[in-house]
C-alpha positions in Angstrom: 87.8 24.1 150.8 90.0 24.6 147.6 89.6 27.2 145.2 89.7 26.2 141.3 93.7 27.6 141.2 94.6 25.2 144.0 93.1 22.4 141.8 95.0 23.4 138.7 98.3 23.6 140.7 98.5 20.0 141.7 98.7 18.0 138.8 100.2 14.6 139.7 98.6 12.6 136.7 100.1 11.2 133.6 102.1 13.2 130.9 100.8 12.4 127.1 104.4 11.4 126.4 104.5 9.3 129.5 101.5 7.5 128.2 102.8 7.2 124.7 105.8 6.2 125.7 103.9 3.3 127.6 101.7 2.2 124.6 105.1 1.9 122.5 106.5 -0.3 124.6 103.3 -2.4 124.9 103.4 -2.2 121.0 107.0 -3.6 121.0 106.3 -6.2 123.4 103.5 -7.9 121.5 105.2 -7.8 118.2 108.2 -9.4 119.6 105.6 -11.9 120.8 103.1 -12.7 118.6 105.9 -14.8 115.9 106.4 -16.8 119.0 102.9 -17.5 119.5 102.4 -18.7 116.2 105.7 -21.0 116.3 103.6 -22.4 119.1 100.9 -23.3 117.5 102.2 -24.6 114.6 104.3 -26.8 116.2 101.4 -28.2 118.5 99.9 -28.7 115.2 102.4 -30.8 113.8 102.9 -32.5 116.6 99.5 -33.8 117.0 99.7 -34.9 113.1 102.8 -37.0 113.7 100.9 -38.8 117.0 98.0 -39.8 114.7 100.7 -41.3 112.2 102.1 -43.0 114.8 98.8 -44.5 115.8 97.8 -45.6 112.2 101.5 -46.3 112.0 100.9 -48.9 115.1 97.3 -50.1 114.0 98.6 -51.4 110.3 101.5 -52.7 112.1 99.8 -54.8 114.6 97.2 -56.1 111.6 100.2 -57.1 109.6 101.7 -59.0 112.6 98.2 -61.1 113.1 97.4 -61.5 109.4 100.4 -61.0 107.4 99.2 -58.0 105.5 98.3 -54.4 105.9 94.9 -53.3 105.1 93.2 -49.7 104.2 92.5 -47.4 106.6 88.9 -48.2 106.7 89.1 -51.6 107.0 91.1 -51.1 110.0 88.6 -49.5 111.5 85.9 -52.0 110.2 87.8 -54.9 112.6 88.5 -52.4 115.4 91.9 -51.9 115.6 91.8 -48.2 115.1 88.8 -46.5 116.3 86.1 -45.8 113.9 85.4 -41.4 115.3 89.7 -41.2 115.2 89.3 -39.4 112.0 87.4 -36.6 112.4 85.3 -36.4 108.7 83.7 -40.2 106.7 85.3 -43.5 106.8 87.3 -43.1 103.9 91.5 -42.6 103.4 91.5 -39.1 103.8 90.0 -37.5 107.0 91.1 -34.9 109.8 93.4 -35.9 112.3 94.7 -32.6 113.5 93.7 -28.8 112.9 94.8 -28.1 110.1 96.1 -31.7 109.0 94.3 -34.3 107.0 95.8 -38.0 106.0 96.2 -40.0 103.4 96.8 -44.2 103.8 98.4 -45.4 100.6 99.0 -49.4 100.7 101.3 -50.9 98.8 100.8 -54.2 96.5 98.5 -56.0 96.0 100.5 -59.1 95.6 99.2 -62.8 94.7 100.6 -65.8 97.2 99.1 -69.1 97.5 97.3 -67.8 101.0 95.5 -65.1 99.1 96.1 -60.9 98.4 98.5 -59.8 100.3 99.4 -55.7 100.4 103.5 -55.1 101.1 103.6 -51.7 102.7 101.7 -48.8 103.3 102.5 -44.9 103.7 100.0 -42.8 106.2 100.6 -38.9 105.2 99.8 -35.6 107.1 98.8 -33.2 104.5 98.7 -29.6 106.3 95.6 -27.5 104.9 96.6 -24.3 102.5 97.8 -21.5 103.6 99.7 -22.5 106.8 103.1 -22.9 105.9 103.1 -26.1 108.0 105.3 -29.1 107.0 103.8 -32.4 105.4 104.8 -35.7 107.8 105.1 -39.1 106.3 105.1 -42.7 107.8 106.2 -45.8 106.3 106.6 -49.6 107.7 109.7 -49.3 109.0 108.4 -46.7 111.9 110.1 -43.6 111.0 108.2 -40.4 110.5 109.6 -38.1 108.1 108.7 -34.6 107.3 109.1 -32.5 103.8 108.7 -29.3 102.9 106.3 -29.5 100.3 105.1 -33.2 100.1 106.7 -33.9 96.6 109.8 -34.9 97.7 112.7 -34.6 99.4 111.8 -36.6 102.8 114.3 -36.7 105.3 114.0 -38.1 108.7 112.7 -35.6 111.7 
């Protein structure tokens, strides 16, 4: 059996500046790491924004090739062509597509032809919640999704 002064004599643990020196790495390590995770997520965000635009995009575009026209968002769900729970939120033009996203449908006209109203165009905007420093997306007739910085202006194509 040992005596208490072996015990003491063989020490083969941990310094305290081994283990500090440890944590400060760790400390480094996720610092480095956690702007990357956010990147991440933001950009999953936006992405799933600009695939609901697209699918809007593609529902007022397949309207307009049967009927002529484009039609408000809720009417397109009203004849099924986009389905009524894709909006998360009412049946109205602004609803959730994506966390931290909501959307807008603008339709342009009306116009007045022999056949009846007729709307020219329509715009479907992502409009990022507050606070996240994400961008705004925008898509118009001619299929191209383009992205600003703040949503007042200054479009250009992603």
């Amino acid at each position: 059996m040992k005596s208490s002064k072996d015990i003491f004599k063989n020490n083969s643990g941990f310094t305290l500046i081994e283990i500090l020196l440890v944590v400060a790495i760790i400390a480094i390590l996720v610092t480095m790491a956690i702007p990357q995770i956010t990147g991440t997520r933001h950009s999953s965000y936006e992405l799933s924004a600009m695939r609901a635009l697209k699918a809007v995009g593609a529902a007022q575009q397949a309207y307009n090739n049967a009927y002529g026209t484009f039609i408000p968002y809720e009417w397109l769900q009203a004849r099924n062509y986009i389905s009524p729970n894709y909006l998360k939120g009412s049946v109205s033009d602004r609803g959730r597509i994506a966390k931290h996203y909501s959307i807008r449908v603008i339709i342009d006209g009306p116009i007045t032809t022999p056949r009846g109203v007729r709307y020219t165009g329509f715009s479907v905007i992502a409009v990022p919640d507050r606070g996240f420093g994400l961008r705004y997306f925008r898509l118009q007739e001619d299929g191209e999704i383009e992205q600003s910085a703040s949503g007042a202006g200054g479009w250009e194509v992603r």
